[in-house]
N, C-alpha and C positions, 0 to 999 in steps of 0.2 A: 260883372266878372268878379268873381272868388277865387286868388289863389294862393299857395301854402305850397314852400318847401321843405321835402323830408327826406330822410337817410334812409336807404332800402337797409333793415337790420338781418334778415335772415342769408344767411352767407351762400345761398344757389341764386339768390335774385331773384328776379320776374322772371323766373323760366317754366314749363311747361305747366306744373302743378299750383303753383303761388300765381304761375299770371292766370290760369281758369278763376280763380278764387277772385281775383282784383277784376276782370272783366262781368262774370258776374252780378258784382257788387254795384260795378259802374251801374251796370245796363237796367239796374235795380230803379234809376233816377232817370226823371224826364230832361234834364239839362243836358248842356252837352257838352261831353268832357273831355280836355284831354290833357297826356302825360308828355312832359320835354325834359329830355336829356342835351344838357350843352346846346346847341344850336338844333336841335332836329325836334320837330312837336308831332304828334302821332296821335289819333282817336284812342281814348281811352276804352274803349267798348270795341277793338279791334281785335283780335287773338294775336292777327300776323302784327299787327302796326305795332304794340306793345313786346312781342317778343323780337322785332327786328330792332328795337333800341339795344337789346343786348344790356339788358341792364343785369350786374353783378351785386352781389352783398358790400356794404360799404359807399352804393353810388347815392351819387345827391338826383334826385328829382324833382321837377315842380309840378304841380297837380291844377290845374285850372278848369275852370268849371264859369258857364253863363248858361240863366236860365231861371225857373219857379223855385227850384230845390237846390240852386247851386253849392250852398253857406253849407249846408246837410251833407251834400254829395262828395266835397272834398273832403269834411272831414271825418266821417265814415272811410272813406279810402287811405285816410292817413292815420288812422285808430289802423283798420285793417295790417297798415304795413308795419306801422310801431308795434304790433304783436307777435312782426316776426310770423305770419300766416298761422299762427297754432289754431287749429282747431279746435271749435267749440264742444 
């Protein structure tokens, strides 16, 4: 298990367009990952599981990952969010 927590920096949060971008990203890696807000943990390769945390700009997340790529896999997703989602 790999995991790392970080600050949603773009101020809409994991909502419709920033969570495609992070789901994506996950589903990119064979491991299997997921994101916890406070007490509630969710597939990170989910659309619904991800956008029902209701994550806002400002909120703390933790990113966990078990698997072959896991070390990769979070911290790709936590580069992802430290960017604030800006497109490449």
């Amino acid at each position: 298990m790999y995991v790392k927590d970080v600050t949603v920096q773009n101020q809409v949060g994991l909502h419709a367009r920033p969570a495609t971008f992070f789901i994506q990203k996950a589903n990119e890696f064979k491991s299997s990952i997921w994101v916890e807000k406070e007490e509630r943990r969710v597939n990170a390769k989910s659309l619904l599981g991800v956008l029902s945390l209701g994550i806002m700009g400002g909120t703390e997340i933790r990113i966990i990952a078990g698997g072959s790529d896991e070390e990769q896999a979070v911290d790709e997703l936590v580069k992802l969010i430290n960017s604030g989602f800006t497109e490449q």
